[in-house]
N, C-alpha and C positions, 0 to 999 in steps of 0.2 A: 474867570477868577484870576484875580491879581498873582498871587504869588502858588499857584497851583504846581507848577515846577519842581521849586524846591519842595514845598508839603508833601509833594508825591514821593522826591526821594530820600526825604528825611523816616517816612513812614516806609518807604521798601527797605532801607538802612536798619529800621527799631524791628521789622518785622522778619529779616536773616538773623538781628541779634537775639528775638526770643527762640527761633526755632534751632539756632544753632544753642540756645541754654537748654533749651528742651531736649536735644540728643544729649549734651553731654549728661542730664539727669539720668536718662534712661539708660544710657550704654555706658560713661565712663564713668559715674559717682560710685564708690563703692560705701555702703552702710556700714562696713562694719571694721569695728577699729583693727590695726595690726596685730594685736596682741589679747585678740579676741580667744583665742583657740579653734581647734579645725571643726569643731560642733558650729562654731557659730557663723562659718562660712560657707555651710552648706543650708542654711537656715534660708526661707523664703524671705525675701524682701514684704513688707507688709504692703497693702494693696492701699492705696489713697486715690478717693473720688477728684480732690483738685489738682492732681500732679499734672494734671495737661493743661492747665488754663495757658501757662505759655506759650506751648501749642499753636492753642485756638487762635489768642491772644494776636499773634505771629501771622497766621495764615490772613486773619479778618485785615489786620495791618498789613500786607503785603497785596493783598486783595484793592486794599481803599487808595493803596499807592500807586498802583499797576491804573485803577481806574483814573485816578486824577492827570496820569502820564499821557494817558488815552486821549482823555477831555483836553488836554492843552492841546494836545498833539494836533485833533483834530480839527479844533477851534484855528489855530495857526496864530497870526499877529492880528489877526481879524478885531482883536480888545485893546488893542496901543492904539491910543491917539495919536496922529501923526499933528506936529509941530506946523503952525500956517505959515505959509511962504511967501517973499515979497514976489515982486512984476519980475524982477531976476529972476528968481526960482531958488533961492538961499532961505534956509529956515528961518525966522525970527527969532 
């Protein structure tokens, strides 16, 4: 793959930025306004089925980066064409 490299770390870059969205949803976002009253902050956060897609989102991206990092890695220069050289030995 041509540009595997970079795709790998443009996807581990998009895949710390959902999971670090996802902590702050969980631990630092607070629901409920300042001037809620003390009832309303002791009040349960309501449960949502898609609050993790970012998560997921994050892990699956980080997963498909890590693998493409691998696959270069492993590959090596093995996919560059090397440039054909005169009777000297100078690139053309």
């Amino acid at each position: 793959m041509q540009f595997g490299k970079p795709i790998g770390y443009c996807l581990i870059f998009l895949g710390l930025l959902l999971v670090v969205l996802e902590v702050y949803l969980i631990f630092g976002a607070s629901e409920v306004p300042p001037n809620a009253g003390p009832a309303a902050a002791t009040a349960p956060r309501p449960a949502r089925r898609d609050s993790y897609i970012p998560l997921m989102c994050g892990v699956v991206s980080l997963a498909a980066g890590g693998y493409l990092l691998t696959l270069h890695r492993k590959r090596g220069n093995v996919d560059e064409i090397q440039p054909a050289k005169t009777k000297s030995g100078l690139p053309m």
